[in-house]
SEMAR-32730 format. One line per field, with one value per residue (C-alpha): residue in one letter; x, y, z; residue number from 1. Coordinates in steps of 0.02 Angstrom, whole numbers, plus 50000, padded with zeros to 5 digits. Each point is the difference from the previous one (the first is absolute). Last residue first. Layout:
BEGIN
residuo c(A	...)
x c(X	...)
y c(Y	...)
z c(Z	...)
num c(NUM	...)
END
This chain:
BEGIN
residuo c(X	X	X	X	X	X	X	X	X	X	X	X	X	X	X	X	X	X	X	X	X	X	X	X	X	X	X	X	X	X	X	X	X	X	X	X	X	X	X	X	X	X	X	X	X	X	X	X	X	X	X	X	X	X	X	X	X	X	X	X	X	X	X	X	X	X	X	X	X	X	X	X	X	X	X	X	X	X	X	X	X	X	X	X	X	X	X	X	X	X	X	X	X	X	X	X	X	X	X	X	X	X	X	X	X	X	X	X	X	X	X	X	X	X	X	X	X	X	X	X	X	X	X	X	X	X	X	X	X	X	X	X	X	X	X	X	X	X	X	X	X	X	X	X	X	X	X	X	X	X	X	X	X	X	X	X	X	X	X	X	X	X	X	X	X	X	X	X	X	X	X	X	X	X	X	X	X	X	X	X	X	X	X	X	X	X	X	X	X	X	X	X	X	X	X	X	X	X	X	X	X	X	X	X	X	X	X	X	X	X	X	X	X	X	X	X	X	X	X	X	X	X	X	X	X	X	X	X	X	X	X	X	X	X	X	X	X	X	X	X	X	X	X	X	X	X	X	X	X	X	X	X	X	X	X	X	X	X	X	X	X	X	X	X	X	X	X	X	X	X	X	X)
x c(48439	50114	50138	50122	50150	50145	50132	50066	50072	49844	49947	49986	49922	50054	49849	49988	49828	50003	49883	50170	49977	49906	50141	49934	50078	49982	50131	49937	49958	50001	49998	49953	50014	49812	49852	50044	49881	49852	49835	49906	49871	49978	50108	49967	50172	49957	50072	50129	50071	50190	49998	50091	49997	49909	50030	49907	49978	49880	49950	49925	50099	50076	50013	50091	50003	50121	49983	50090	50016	49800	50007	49818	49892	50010	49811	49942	49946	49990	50002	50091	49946	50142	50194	50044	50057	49839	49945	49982	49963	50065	49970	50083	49931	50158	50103	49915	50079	49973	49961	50031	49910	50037	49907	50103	50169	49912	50125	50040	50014	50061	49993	49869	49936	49830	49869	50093	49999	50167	49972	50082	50145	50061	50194	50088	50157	50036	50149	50104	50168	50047	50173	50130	50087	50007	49866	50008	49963	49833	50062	49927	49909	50094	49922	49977	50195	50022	50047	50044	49915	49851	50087	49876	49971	49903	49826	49960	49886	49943	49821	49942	49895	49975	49910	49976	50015	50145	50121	49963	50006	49929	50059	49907	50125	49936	50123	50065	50083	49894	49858	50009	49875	50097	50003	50084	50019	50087	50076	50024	50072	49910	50031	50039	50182	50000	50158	50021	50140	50086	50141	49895	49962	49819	49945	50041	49901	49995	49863	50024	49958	50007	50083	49911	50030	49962	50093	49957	50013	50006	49861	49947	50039	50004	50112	49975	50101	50010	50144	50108	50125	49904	49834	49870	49851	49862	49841	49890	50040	50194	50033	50126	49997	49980	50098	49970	49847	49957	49915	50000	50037	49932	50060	50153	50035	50059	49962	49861	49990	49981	50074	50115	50179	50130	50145	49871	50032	50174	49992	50173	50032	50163	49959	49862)
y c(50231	50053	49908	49887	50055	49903	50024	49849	49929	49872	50026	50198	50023	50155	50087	50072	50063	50048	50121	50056	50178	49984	49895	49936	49957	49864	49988	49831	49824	49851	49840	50003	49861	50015	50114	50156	50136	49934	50100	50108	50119	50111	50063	50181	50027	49870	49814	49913	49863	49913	49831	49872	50082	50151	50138	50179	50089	50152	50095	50145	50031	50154	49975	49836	49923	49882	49873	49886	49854	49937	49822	49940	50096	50178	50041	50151	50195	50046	50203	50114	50203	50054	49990	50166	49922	49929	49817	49824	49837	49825	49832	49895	50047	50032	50011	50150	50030	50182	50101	50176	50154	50163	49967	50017	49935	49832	49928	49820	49935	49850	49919	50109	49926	50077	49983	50066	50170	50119	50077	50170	50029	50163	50013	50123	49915	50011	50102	50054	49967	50024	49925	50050	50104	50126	49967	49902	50071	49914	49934	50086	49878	49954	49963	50211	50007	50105	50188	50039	50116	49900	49900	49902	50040	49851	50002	49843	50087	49839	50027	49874	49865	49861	49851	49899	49827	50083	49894	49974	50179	49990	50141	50115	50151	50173	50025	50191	50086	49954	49905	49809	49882	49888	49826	49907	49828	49978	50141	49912	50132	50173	50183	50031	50056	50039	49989	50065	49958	50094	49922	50015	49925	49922	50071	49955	49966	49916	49975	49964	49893	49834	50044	50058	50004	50134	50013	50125	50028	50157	50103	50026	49845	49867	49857	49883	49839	49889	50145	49971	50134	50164	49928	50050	50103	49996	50119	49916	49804	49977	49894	49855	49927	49835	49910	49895	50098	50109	49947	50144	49992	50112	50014	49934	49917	49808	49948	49898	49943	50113	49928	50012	49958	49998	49848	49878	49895	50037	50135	50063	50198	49933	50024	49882)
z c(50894	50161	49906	50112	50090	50101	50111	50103	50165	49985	50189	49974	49821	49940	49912	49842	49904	49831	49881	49924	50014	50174	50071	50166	50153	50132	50137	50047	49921	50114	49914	49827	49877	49953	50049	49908	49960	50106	49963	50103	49918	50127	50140	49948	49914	49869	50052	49966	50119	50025	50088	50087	50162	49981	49863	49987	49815	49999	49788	49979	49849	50051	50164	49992	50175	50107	50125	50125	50097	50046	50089	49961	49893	49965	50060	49901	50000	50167	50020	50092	49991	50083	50011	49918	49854	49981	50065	49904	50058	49971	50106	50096	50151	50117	49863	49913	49825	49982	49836	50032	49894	49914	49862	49869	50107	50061	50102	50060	50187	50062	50178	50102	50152	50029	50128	50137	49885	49972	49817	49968	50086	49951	49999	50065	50040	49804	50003	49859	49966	49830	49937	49864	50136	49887	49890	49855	49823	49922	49823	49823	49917	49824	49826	49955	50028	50186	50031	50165	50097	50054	50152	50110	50144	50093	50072	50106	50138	50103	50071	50149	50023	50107	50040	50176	50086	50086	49987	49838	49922	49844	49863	49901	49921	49908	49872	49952	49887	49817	50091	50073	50109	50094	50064	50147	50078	50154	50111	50174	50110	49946	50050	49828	49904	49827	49912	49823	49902	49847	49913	49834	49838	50068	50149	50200	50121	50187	50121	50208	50129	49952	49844	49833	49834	49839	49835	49901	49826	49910	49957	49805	49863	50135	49950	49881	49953	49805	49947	50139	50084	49975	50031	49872	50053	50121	50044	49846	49979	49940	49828	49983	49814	49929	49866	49824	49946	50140	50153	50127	50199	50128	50193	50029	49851	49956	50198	49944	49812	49893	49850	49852	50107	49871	50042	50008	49856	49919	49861	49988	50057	50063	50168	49981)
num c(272	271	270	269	268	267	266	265	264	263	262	261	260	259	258	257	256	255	254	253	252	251	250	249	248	247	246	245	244	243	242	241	240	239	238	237	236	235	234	233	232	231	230	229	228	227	226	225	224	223	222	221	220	219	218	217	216	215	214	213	212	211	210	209	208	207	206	205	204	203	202	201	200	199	198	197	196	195	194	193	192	191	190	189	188	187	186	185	184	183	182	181	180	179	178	177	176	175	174	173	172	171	170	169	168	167	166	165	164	163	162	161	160	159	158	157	156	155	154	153	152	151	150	149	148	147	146	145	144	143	142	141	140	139	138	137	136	135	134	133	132	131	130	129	128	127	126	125	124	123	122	121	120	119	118	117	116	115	114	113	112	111	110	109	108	107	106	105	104	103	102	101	100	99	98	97	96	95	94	93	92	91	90	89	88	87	86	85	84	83	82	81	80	79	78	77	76	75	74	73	72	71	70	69	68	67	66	65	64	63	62	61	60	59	58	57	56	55	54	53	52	51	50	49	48	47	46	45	44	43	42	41	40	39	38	37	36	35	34	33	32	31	30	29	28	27	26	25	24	23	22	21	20	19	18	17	16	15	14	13	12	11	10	9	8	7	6	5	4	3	2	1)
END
């Protein structure tokens, strides 16, 4: 093949998984790598995509604390809480600022707090039309910022929350409760909860699409679709799974991936 010959299987014609990122075309003897809307061509890879506005940003948390740090910069952000058992988290995100939902499980309780993750970013420079311009580090290259002031906003006898996924249109939580197995949904100010659905035995996780309306939970041996209300209920993957957690979905894809605990593995399946 590296002599241009004609040896079967040295051109790749098909879209198989993992071909693009996000969009692959069939052309006559080849395919070709498109972005969806908001994404452009990696500058390393042709077949990747990386966000075509903002930067990336990497968020992860500690037992006590939250860390950042964007895409192409030396910049971290450290956010300190008031918590001792930080364990599952989501966010809801504007242009210089992320509003942060985390379960404390010591306390039986969930959090928020507001995260300002503005960077400078240098705008005197002239850059080639392709190329981003890179956030300039500050000059201790880390932001301190303190996030004892933290608003707990569900703390209830009844409830033992052990996953939580947010709804960043509508401003709403989805909670996993433990203690009931069962899912329900509050505001970001911690009121107005409602039941929507029983999770089954041995709930792990959950995740939402907003946009598509869309609420993913797994059990035990099980991952399960449903529409954001809790109806409709349908069993995504039922076979060769163990114990699927950290659930995320790619809405350009249409894919769900989930690392499956007792199998030491990563894994994804269509959402469709």
């Amino acid at each position: 093949c590296v002599d241009e010959s004609d040896e079967l299987g040295c051109i790749r014609t098909d879209c198989g998984f993992g071909s693009c990122s996000q969009i692959c075309l069939v052309k006559k003897g080849y395919y070709n790598c498109q972005c969806a809307s908001g994404y452009r061509k990696g500058p390393l890879r042709n077949d990747t995509c990386v966000a075509a506005e903002e930067p990336g940003l990497l968020l992860v948390s500690s037992e006590s604390d939250f860390r950042s740090i964007y895409q192409g910069t030396t910049v971290m952000g450290f956010l300190q809480t008031s918590s001792k058992k930080i364990d599952r988290f989501d966010f809801s995100i504007t242009k210089h600022n992320i509003t942060l939902f985390w379960i404390d499980s010591l306390e039986k309780s969930l959090q928020k707090v507001h995260m300002d993750t503005s960077v400078k970013v240098e705008e005197s420079v002239e850059f080639p039309h392709n190329v981003k311009p890179r956030a300039l580090p500050s000059s201790d290259r880390v932001k301190t910022l303190d996030g004892t002031h933290s608003t707990t906003i569900l703390k209830d006898q009844t409830v033992i929350p052990l996953a939580i996924a947010c709804d960043w249109l509508t401003e709403h939580i989805y909670v996993i409760n433990k203690k009931q197995s069962n899912i329900f949904v509050i505001n970001f100010n911690g009121t107005n909860q409602t039941t929507l659905t029983a999770t089954g035995k041995h709930p792990i996780d959950i995740v939402v699409d907003p946009i598509n309306r869309v609420m993913v939970w797994s059990v035990m041996e099980a991952i399960i679709l449903s529409g954001m209300d809790g109806y409709k209920k349908q069993k995504l993957v039922h076979a060769n799974i163990e114990w699927a957690s950290g659930l995320a979905i790619d809405q350009t894809t249409n894919r769900l991936y989930w690392a499956d605990y007792r199998k030491s593995t990563i894994e994804t399946c269509l959402l469709t």
